[in-house]
C-alpha positions as CSV (number, residue, x, y, z in Angstrom):
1,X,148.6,-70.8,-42.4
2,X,147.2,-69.8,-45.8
3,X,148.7,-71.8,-48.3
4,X,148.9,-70.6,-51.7
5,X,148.3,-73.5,-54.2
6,X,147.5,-71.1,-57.1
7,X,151.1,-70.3,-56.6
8,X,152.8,-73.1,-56.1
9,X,153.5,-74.1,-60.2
10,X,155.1,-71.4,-60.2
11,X,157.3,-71.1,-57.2
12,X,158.3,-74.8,-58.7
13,X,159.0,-73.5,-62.0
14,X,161.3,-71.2,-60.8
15,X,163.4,-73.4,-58.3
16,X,163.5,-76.1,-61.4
17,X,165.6,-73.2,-62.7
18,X,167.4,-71.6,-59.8
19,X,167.3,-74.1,-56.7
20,X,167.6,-73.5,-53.3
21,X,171.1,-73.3,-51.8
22,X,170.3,-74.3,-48.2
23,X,173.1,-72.7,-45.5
24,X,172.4,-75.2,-42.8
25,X,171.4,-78.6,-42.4
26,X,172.2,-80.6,-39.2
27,X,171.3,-84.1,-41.2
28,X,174.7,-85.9,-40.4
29,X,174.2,-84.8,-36.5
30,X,170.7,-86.3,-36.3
31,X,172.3,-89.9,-38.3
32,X,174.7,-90.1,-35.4
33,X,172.4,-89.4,-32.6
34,X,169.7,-91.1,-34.0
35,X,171.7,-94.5,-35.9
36,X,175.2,-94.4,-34.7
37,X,176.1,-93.4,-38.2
38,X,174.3,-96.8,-39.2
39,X,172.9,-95.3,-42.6
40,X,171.3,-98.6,-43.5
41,X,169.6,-97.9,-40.4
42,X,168.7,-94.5,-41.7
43,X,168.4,-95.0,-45.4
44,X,167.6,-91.6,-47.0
45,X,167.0,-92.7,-50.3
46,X,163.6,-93.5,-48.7
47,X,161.0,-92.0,-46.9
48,X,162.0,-91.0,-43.3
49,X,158.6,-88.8,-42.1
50,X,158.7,-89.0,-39.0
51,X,161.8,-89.8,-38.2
52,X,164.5,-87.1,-39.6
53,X,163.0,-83.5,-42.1
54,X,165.5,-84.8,-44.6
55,X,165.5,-87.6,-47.1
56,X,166.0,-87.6,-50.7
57,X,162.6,-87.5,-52.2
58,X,161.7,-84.9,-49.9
59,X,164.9,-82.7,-51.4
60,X,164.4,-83.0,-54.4
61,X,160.0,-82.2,-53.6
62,X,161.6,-79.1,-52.1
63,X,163.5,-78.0,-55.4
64,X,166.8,-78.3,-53.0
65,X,169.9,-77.7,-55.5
66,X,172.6,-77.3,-52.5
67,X,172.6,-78.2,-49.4
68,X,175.5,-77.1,-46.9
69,X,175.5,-79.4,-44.6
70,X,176.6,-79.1,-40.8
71,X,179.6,-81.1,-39.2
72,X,178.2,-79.2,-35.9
73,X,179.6,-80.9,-32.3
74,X,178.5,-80.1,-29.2
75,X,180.4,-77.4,-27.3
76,X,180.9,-80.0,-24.1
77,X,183.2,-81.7,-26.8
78,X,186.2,-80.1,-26.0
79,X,189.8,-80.2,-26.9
80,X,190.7,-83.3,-29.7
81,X,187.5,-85.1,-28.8
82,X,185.8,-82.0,-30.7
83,X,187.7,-82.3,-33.6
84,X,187.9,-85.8,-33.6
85,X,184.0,-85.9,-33.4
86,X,184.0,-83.5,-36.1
87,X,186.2,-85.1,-38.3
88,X,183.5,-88.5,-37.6
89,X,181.1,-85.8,-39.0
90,X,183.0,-84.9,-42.2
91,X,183.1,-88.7,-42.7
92,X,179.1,-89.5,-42.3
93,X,179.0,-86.4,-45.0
94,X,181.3,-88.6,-47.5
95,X,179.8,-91.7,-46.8
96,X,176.4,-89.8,-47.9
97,X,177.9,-88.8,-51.0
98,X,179.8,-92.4,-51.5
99,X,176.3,-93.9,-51.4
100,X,173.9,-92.0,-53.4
101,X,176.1,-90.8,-56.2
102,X,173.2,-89.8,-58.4
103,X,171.8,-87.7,-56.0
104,X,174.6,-85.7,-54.1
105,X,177.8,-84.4,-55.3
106,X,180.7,-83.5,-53.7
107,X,181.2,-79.6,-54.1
108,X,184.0,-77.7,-52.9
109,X,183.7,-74.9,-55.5
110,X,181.2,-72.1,-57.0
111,X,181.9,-73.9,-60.4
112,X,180.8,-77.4,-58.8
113,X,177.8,-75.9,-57.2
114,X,177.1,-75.0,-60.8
115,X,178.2,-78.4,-62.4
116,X,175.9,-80.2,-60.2
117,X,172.8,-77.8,-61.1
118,X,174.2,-78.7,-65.0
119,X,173.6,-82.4,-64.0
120,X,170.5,-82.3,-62.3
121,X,172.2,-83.1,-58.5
122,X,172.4,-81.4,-55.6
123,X,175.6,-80.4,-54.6
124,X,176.6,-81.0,-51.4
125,X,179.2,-79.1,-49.1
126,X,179.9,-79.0,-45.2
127,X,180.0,-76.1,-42.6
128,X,181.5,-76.6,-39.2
129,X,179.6,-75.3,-36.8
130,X,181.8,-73.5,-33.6
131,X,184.9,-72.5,-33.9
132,X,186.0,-75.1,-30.5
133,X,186.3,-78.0,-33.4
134,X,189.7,-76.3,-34.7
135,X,190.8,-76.6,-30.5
136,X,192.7,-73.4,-31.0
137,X,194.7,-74.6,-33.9
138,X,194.9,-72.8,-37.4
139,X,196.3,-76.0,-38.6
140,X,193.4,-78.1,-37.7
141,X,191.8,-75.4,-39.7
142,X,193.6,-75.6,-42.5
143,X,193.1,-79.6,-42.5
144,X,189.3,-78.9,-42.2
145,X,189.3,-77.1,-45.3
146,X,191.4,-79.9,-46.7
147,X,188.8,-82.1,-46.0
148,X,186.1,-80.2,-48.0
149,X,184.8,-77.8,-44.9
150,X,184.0,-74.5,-46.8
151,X,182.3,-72.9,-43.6
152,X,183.3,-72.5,-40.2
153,X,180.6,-71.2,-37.6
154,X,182.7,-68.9,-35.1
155,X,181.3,-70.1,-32.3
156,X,178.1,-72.6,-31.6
157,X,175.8,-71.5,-28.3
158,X,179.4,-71.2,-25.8
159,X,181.9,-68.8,-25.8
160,X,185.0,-69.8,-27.0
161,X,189.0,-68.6,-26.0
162,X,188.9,-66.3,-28.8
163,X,185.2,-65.7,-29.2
164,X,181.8,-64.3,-27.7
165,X,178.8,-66.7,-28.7
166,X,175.5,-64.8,-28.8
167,X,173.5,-67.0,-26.2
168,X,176.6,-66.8,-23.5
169,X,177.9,-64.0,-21.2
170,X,180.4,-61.4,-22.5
171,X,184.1,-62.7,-23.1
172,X,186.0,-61.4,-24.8
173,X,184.5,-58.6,-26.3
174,X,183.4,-60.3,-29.9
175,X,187.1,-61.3,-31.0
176,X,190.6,-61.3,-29.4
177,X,193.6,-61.4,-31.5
178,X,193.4,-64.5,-31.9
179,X,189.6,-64.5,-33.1
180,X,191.0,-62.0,-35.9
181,X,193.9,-64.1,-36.6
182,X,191.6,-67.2,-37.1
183,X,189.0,-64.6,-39.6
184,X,192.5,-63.7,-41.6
185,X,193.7,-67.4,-42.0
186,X,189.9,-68.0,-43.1
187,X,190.2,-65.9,-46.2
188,X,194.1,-66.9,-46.8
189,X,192.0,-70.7,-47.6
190,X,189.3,-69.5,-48.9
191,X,186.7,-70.9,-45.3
192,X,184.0,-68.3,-45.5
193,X,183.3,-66.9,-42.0
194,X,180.0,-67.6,-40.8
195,X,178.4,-65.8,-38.6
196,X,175.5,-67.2,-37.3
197,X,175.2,-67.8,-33.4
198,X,177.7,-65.2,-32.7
199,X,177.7,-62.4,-30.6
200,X,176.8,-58.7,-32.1
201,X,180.0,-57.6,-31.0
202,X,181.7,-61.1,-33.1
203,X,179.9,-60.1,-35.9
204,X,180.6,-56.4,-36.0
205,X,184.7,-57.3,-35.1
206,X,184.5,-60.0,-37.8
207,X,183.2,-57.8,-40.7
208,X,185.8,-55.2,-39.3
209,X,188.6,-57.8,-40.2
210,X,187.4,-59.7,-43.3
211,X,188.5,-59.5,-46.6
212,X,186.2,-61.9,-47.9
213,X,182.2,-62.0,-48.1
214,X,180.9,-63.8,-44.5
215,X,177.7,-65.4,-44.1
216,X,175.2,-66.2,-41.8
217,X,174.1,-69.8,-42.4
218,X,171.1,-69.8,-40.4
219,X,170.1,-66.5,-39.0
220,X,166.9,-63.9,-39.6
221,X,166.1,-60.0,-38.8
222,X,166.5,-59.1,-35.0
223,X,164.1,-56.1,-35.6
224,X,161.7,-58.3,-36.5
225,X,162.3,-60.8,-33.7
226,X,164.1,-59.6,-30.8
227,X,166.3,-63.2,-30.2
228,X,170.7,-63.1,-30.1
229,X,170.4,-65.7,-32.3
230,X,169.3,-62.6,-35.1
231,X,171.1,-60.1,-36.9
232,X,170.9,-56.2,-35.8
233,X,170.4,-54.3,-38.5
234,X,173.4,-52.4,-38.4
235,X,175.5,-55.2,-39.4
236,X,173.0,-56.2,-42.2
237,X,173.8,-52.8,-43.4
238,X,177.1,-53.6,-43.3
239,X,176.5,-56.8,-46.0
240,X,176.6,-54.8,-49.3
241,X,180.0,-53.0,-48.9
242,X,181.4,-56.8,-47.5
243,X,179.7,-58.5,-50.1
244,X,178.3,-60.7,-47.6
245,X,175.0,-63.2,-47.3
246,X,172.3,-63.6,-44.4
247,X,170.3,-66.5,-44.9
248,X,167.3,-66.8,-43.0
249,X,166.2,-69.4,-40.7
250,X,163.4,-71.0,-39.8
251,X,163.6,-72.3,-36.5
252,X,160.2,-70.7,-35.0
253,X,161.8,-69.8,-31.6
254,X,164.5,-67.3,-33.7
255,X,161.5,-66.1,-36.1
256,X,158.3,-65.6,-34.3
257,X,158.2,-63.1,-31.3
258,X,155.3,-65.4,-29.3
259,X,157.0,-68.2,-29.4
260,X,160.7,-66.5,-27.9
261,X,158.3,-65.8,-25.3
262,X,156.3,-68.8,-25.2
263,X,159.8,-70.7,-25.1
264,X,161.2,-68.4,-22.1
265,X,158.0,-69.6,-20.4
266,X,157.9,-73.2,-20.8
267,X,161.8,-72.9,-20.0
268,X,160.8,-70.8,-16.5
269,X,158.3,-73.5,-15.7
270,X,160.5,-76.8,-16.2
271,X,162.7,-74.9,-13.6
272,X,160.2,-74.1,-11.5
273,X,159.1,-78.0,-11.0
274,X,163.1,-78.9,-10.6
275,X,164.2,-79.6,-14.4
276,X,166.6,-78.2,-16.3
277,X,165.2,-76.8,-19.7
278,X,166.5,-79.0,-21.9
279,X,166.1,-81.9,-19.5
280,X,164.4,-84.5,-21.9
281,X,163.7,-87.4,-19.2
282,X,159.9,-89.1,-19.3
283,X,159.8,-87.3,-16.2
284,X,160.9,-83.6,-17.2
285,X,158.7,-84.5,-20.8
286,X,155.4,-84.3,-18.7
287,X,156.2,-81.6,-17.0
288,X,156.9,-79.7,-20.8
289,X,153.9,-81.3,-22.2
290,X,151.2,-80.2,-19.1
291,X,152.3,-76.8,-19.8
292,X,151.7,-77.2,-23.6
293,X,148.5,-77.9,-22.8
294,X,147.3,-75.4,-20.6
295,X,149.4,-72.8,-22.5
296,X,149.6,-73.8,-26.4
297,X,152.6,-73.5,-28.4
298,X,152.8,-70.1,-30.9
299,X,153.1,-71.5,-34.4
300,X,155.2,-70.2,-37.4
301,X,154.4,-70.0,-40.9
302,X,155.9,-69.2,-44.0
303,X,154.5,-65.8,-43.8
304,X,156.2,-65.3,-41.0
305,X,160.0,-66.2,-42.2
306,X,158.6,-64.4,-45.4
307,X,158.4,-61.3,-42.8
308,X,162.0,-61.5,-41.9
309,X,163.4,-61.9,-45.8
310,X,161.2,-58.8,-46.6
311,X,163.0,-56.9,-43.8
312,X,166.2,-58.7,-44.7
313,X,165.8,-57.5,-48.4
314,X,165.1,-53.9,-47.4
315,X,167.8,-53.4,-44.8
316,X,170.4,-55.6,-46.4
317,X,169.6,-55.8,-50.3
318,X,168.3,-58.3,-52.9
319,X,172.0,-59.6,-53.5
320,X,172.9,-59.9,-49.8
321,X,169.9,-62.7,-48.3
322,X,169.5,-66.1,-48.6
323,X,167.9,-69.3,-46.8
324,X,169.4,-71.7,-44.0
325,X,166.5,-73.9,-42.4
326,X,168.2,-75.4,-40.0
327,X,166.5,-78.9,-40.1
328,X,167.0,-82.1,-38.4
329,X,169.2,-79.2,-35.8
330,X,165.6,-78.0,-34.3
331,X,162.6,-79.8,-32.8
332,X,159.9,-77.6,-34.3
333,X,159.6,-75.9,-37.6
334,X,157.3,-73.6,-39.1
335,X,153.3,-74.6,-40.9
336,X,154.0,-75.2,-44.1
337,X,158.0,-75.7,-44.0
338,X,157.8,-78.5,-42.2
339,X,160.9,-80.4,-43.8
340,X,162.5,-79.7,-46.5
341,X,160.1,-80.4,-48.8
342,X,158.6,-77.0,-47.8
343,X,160.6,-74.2,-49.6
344,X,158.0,-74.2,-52.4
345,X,155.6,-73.1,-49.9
346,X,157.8,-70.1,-48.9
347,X,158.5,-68.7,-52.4
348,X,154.8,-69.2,-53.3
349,X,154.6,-67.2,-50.2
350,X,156.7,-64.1,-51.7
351,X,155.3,-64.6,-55.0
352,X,152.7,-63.4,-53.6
353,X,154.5,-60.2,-51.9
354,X,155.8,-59.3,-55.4
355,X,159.0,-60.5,-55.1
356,X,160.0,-60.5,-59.1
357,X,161.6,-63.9,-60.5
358,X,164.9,-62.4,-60.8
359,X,165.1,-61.3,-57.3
360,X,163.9,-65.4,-56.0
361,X,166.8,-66.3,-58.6
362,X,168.9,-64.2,-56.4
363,X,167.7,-65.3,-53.0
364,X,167.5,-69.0,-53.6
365,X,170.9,-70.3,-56.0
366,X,172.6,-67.1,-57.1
367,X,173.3,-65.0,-53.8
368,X,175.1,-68.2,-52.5
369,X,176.9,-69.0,-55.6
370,X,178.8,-65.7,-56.0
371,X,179.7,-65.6,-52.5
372,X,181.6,-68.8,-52.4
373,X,183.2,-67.8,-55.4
374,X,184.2,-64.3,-54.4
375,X,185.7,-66.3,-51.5
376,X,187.6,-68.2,-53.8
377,X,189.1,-65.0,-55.1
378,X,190.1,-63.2,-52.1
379,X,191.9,-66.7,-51.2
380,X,194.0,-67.1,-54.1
381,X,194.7,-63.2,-53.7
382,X,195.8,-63.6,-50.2
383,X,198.0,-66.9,-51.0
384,X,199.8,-65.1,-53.5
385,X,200.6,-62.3,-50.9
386,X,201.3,-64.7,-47.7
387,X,202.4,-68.1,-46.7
388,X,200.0,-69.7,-43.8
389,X,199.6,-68.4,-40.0
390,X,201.7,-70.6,-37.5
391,X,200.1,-67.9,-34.2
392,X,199.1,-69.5,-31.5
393,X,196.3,-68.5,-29.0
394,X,199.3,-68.3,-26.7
395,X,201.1,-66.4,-28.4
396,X,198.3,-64.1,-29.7
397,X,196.1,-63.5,-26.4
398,X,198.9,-64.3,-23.8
């Protein structure tokens, strides 16, 4: 990619000011698959290139002033094993926090995402990512916000009961009664609903139904690059009127049209010779790599997330966009955002697009900040008007 050095004092500058509020990081997944939870094993505080895109240093080089980081299970975790494993996921994040006190801090609030900026540490709050770690239970959501869970990911890559996921087959028809019920007990706690990964028909039924600002953690433009993983643009249109955030990604196969079709190929061809796609035996690993060879792998850049925030921007609006990386939850990242010491690189990047300082301000701390809070506000509205849900899925969607 062309890097822009020239620009790079300044894009520092301004995230010494206004820091990145990152929508998605899939850190505490990556410490259990990786070190059984065995921090020591896994010690942030040092350098771990090579082994994980996050560490401490490497935050901090990236001007990262908030990090939401994801309590994501797998969806073949189902019934209490999912929220059990996502309350083991809630407890890696606090252990984090327990252990480098003058680096992270706990954040449950707008006004402790700002206290931490005040103190010069990044606050740190959890998403849960799929809406199968509640197992159909709006008191195991309610605990989950107890617990410090300010997100909640409708669904992760599987349908749910109440749900359509974007990369599965048509359920439900984006949400049933249910689904809605689980949006409106969202907003009663004050859980933004986050819709990244969801179908276009979730996303379109969940905006019809929420009080309260959504997100999407970790999604970019689908006119831009034609993935379900994306956003169509008439639900970013939608944003301004909900008061909503999208917060681009930058896992290349969601961001860069050659490699969504470089990815279907290489997926095609493991089939082909037997594999499943995502088989990751020695055996199924040489088949993958003899096809890298022979057909290289597209690469992203920071021009080319820079491509979906301009879009994003235009479609959406300045106050309605934000960022959500995704590392340590994908194998591959872009040229130049290569962990999360990269974001410099992509504001240097719009820097040099024209994007004004007060419109990075917006995209990188502020845009995150007021939705949380506005959040806030529809919840203590909506617990001054109703006591909390006891539906059941059964009693819901028969």
């Amino acid at each position: 990619m062309t890097m822009l050095p020239e620009r790079l004092p300044e894009a520092r500058s301004l995230l010494a000011e206004f820091p990145v509020v990152d929508g998605h990081n899939d850190l505490p997944w990556a410490l259990r698959e990786k070190a059984g939870y065995d921090i020591d094993r896994l010690d942030i505080a040092t350098d771990q290139t090579g082994r994980l895109h996050t560490d401490i240093g490497r935050l901090r080089a990236g001007g990262v002033g908030a990090q939401f980081w994801s309590v994501y299970v797998r969806t073949d975790m189902a019934g209490d094993t999912a929220v059990s494993a996502t309350l083991e996921q809630i407890d890696c994040v606090r252990q984090l926090l327990a252990r480098y006190p003058g680096d992270l801090r706990a954040a449950l609030t707008a006004a402790d995402m700002e206290a931490a900026r005040a103190e010069g540490r990044i606050a740190s709050l959890m998403g849960a990512e799929g809406g199968h770690s509640i197992n159909n239970s709006l008191a195991t959501l309610r605990a989950l916000h107890t617990l410090g869970v300010r997100y909640m990911t409708l669904t992760h890559n599987d349908n749910i009961a109440w749900a359509d996921s974007a990369t599965d087959e048509p359920g439900v028809g984006g949400l049933s009664p249910f689904g809605h019920e689980v949006v409106r007990e969202m907003n009663r706690v004050g859980m933004l609903v986050d819709l990244s990964h969801v179908a276009a028909t979730t996303m379109r039924a969940a905006l019809d139904t929420s009080v309260a600002p959504v997100i999407f953690s970790h999604s970019s433009a689908r006119a831009v690059c034609d993935h379900p993983r994306n956003i169509p643009d008439d639900v970013l249109e939608r944003l301004p009127a909900n008061g909503g955030v999208a917060m681009a990604t930058f896992v290349p196969k969601f961001v860069l049209q050659a490699a969504v079709d470089w990815t279907l190929a290489a997926d095609e061809n493991m089939r082909a010779h037997g594999f499943h796609h995502l088989d990751t035996t020695p055996e199924a690993m040489k088949v993958h790599a003899a096809f890298e060879e022979s057909t290289p792998r597209p690469i992203a850049t920071a021009a080319t997330v820079a491509d979906h925030l301009d879009h994003m921007r235009e479609v959406a609006g300045i106050d309605h966009i934000g960022i959500g990386g995704d590392y340590d939850g994908t194998a591959f990242t872009p040229s130049g955002l290569d962990d999360v010491a990269g974001y410099p690189n992509l504001v240097a990047e719009l820097l040099d697009r024209g994007w004004s300082r007060p419109d990075l301000a917006k995209l990188t701390w502020q845009n995150a900040v007021r939705v949380l809070g506005a959040a806030e506000d529809v919840a203590r509205d909506e617990q001054a008007r109703r006591g909390p849900s006891i539906a059941t899925l059964e009693q819901l969607d028969g």
